[in-house]
Backbone as CSV, one residue per row, in Angstrom:
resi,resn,N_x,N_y,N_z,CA_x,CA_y,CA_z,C_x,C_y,C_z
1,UNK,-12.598,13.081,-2.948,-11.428,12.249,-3.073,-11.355,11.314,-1.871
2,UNK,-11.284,10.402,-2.013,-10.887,9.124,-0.711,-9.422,8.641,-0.927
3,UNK,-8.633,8.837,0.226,-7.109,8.277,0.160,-7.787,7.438,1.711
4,UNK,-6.440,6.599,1.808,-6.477,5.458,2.629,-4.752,5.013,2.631
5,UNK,-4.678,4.638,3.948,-3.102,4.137,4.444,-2.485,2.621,4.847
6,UNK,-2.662,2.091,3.968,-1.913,0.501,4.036,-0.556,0.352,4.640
7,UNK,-0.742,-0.442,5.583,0.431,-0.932,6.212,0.744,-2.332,5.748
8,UNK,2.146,-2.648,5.658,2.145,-4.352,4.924,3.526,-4.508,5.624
9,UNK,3.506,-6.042,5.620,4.238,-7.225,5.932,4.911,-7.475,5.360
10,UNK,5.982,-7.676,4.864,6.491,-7.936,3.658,7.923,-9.113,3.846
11,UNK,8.118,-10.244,2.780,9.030,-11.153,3.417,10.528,-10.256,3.675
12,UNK,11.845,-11.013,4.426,12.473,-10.616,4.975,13.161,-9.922,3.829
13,UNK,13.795,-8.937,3.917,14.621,-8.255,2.861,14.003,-7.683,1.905
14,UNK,12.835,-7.362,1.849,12.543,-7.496,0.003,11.311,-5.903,0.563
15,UNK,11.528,-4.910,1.538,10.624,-4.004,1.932,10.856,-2.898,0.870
16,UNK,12.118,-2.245,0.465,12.737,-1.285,-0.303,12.182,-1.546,-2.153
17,UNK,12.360,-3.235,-2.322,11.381,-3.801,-3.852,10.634,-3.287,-3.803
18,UNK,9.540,-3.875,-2.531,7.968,-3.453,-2.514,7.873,-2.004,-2.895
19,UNK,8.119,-1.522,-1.990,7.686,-0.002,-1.846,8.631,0.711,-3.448
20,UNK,9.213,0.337,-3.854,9.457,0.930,-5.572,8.372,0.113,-6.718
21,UNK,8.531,-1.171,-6.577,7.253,-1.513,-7.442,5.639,-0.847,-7.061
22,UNK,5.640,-0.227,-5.901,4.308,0.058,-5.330,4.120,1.306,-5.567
23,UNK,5.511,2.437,-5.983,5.574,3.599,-6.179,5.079,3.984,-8.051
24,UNK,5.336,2.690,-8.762,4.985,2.826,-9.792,4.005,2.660,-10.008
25,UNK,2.974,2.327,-9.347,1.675,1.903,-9.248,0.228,2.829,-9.510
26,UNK,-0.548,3.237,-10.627,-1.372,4.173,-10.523,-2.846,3.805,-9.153
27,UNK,-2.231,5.166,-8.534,-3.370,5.411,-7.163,-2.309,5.496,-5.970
28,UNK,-1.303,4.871,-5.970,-0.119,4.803,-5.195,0.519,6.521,-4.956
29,UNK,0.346,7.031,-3.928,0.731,8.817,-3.626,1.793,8.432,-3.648
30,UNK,2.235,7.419,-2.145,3.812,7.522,-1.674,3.895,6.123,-1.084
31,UNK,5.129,5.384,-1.123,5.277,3.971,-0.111,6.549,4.321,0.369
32,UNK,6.773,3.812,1.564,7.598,4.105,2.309,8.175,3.029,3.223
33,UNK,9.597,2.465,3.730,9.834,1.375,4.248,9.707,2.045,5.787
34,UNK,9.358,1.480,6.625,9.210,1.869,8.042,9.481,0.892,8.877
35,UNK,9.495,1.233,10.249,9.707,0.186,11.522,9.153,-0.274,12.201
36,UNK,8.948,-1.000,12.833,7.700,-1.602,13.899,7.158,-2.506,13.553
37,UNK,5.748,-3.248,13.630,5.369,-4.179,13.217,4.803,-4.703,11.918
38,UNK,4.905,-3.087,10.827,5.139,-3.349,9.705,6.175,-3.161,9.019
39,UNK,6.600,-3.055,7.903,7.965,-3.319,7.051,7.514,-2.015,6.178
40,UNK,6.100,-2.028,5.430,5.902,-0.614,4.542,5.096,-0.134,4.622
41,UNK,4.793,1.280,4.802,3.275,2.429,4.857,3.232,3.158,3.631
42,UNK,1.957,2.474,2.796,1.590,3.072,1.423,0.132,3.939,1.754
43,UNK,0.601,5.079,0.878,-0.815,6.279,0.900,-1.403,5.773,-0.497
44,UNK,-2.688,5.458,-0.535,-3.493,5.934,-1.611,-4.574,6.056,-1.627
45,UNK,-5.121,7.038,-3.357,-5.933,8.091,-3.122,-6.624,7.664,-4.711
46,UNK,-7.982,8.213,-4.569,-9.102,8.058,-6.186,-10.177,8.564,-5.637
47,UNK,-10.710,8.636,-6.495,-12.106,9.593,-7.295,-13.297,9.143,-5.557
48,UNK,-13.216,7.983,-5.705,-14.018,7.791,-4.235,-12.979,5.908,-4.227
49,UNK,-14.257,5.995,-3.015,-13.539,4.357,-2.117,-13.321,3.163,-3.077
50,UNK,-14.186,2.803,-4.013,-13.988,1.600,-5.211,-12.628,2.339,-5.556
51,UNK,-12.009,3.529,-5.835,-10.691,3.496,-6.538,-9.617,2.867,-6.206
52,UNK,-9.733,3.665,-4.619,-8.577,2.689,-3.660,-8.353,1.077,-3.510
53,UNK,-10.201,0.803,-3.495,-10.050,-0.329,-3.695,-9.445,-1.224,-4.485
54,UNK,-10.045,-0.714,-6.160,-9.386,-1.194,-7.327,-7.690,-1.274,-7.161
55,UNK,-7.137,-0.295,-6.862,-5.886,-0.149,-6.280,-4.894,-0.925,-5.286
56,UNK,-6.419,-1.806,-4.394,-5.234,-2.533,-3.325,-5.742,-3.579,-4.223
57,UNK,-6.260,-3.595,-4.967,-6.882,-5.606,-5.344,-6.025,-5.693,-6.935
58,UNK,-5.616,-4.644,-7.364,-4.808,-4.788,-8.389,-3.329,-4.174,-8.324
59,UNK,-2.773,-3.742,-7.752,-1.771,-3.221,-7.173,-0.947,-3.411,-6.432
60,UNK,-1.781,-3.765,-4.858,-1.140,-4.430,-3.887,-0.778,-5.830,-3.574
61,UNK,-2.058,-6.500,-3.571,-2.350,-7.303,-3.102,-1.397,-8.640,-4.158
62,UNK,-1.806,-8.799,-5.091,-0.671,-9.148,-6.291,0.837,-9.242,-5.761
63,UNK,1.053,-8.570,-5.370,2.303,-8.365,-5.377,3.279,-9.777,-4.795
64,UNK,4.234,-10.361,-5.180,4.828,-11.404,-4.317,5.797,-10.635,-3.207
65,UNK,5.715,-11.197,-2.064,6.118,-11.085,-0.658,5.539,-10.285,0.329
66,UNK,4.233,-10.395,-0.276,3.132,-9.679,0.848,2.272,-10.063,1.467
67,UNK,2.704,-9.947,3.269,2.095,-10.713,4.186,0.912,-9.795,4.240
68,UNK,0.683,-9.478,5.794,-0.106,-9.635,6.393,-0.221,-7.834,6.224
69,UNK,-1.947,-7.270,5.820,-1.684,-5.377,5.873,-3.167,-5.302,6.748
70,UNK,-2.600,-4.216,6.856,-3.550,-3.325,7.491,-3.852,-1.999,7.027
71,UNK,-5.470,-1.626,6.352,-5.641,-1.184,5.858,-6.488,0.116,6.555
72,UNK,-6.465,1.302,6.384,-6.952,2.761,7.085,-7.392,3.503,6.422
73,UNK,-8.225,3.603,6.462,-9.282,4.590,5.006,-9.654,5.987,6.063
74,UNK,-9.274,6.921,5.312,-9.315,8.470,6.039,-10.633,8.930,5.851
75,UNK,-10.902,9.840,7.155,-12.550,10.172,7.048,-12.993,11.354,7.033
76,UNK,-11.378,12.382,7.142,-11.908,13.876,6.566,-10.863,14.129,5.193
């Protein structure tokens, strides 16, 4: 299994949208609004690394009001 931890940018107000449209999302574990220099921390997880991928390139990335992420792919 490969999960991985996206951090995102998201425009002003609209962090609590994201992270519910992102919760409905298949591959999406959990999104969460947070503090600091990002706005939301999403977990996700598939069969191997193309899943996640498929996941941020159809899932995330799509999404309107999404800046700038940072992406963390787990290694145990």
């Amino acid at each position: 299994m490969a999960r991985a931890f996206v951090a995102i940018d998201v425009a002003t107000g609209t962090a609590g949208e994201v992270c519910q449209r992102l919760r409905d999302a298949d591959g999406v574990v959990e999104a969460h609004v947070i503090t600091g220099e990002f706005a939301v921390l999403v977990e996700l997880t598939g069969d191997d690394q193309r899943d996640v991928l498929e996941t941020m390139t159809t899932a995330v990335r799509p999404l309107d009001d999404i800046g700038a992420m940072r992406t963390y792919v787990c290694l145990d």
